[in-house]
N, C-alpha and C positions, 0 to 999 in steps of 0.2 A: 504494500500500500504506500502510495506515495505523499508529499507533504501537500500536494493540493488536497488529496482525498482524507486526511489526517485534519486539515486547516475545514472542509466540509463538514469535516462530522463535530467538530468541535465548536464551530457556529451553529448548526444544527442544534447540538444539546444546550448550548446557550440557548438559544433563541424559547427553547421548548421550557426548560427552568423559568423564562421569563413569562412565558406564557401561562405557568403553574403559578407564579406568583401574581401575575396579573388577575387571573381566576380568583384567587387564594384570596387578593383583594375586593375584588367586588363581593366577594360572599360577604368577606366580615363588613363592608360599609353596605350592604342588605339587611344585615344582621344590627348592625347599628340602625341604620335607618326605620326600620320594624320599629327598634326599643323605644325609639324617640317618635314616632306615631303612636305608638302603647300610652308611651307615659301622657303627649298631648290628649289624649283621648280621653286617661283618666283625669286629668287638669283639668281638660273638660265639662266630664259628667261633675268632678266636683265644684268646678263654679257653675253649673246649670245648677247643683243641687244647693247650693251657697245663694244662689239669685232667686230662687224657688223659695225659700226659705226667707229673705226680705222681703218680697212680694207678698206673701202670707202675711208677712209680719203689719207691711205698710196695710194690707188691707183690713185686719183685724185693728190695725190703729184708725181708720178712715172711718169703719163700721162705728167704733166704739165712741170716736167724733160727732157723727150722725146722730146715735143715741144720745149723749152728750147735749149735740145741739138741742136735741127735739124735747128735752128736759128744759133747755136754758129757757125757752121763750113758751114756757103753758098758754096756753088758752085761758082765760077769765074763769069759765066753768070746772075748771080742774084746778084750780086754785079756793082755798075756803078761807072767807071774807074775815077769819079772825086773823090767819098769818098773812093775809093782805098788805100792804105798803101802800096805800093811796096820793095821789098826787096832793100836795103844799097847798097849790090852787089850782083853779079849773083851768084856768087856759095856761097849755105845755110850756110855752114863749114866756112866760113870766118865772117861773122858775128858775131861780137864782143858785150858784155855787152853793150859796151859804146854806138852802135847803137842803140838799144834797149830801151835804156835810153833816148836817143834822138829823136828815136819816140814816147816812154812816152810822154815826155816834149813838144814838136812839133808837132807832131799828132795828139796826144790825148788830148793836152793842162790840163796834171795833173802834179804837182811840183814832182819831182822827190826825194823826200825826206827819210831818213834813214828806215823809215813807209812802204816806195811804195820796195824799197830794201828788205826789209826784208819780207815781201808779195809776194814778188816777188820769191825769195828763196826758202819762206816756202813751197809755192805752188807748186813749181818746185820738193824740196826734197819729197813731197806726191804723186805727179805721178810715179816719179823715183821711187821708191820704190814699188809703186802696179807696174810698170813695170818689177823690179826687178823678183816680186813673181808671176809675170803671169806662168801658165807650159811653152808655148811656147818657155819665155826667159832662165827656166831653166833647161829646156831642151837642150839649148846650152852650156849647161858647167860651172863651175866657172868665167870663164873670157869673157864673151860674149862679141863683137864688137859692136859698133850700127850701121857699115850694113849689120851686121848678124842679126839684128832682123827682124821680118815680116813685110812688110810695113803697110800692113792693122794695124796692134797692132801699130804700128809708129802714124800713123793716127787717130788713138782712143785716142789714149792717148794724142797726142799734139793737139785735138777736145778737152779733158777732163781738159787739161792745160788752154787755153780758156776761158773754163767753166768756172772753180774756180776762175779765176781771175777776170773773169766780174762779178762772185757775190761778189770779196772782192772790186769790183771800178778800176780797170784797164779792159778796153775793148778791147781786140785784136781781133773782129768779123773783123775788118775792114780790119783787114792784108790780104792781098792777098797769099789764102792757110794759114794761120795764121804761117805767118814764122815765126812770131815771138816766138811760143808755140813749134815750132819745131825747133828753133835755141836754145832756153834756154832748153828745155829736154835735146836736143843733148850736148850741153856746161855742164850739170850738168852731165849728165850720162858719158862724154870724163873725165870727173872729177872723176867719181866714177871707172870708168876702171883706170885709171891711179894708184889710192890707190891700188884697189883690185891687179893690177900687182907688186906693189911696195912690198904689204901686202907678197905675194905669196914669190915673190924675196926673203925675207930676210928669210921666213923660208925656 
């Protein structure tokens, strides 16, 4: 056998060793690539089951909101006229802070302190505001009235006033029609017309 045929077979077997290793490598990056589909899969199913499990959660928190609300704002007739809270005086617009305060304090039997004020405010300035950016309300213009607003959205939102406030510890459920929620939105919002006219005026 000569060195060309010697030099043939010896690239030959090379070539073939390369070929076994070439093979050799695609199995194992098969075999890789499998594990890392495997594992994405179970990442996965565990954040599907992780997502599934917030969803639940948000909706059993949504439900229990609903109930929640549907408590905050009774009807007259499901309310008994001894735990009643009646309105100061007959027309809502007259109704002053200082009542309000007074039914805090007497009604509700919570101290009236700079704390119950400024909760009081806050709560009111976060309604007024999503009232603000409802379409409804700005759909009436720069300067909307509050008896130009919708009553139904009047209603929601001094129900939603309510709310907030009996989860920060002041309970106006007890109000009759929760005048209270609908005297301070109105008082806060106669407040915020009055700037926005002012604002307007001067330019």
């Amino acid at each position: 056998m000569n060195n060309i045929d010697n030099n043939s077979i010896s690239l030959l077997h090379a070539m073939y060793n390369e070929i076994l290793s070439l093979k050799a490598g695609q199995e194992k990056a098969k075999l890789e690539m499998k594990a890392q589909i495997e594992e994405l899969k179970l990442e996965m199913k565990t954040s599907i089951e992780d997502l599934n499990l917030e969803i639940t959660a948000l909706q059993s928190q949504l439900e229990n909101r609903n109930i929640s609300n549907q408590h905050t704002s009774p009807s007259v007739s499901a309310i008994s006229s001894a735990n009643t809270i009646r309105k100061p005086v007959s027309i809502f617009c007259e109704i002053t802070l200082k009542h309000i305060f007074k039914m805090i304090s007497e009604d509700l039997g919570i101290e009236v302190t700079s704390n119950e004020k400024a909760t009081l405010n806050m709560c009111t300035k976060l309604i007024c505001d999503d009232m603000a950016a409802h379409p409804s309300v700005i759909a009436l213009g720069p300067n909307p009235s509050w008896g130009s607003i919708p009553v139904a959205l009047k209603k929601e939102m001094c129900a939603r006033h309510a709310n907030i406030m009996k989860d920060s510890g002041i309970d106006f459920t007890r109000c009759l029609g929760n005048w209270a929620s609908t005297a301070r939105v109105a008082h806060l919002w106669r407040n915020r017309h009055k700037r926005l006219q002012s604002h307007f005026f001067m330019l």
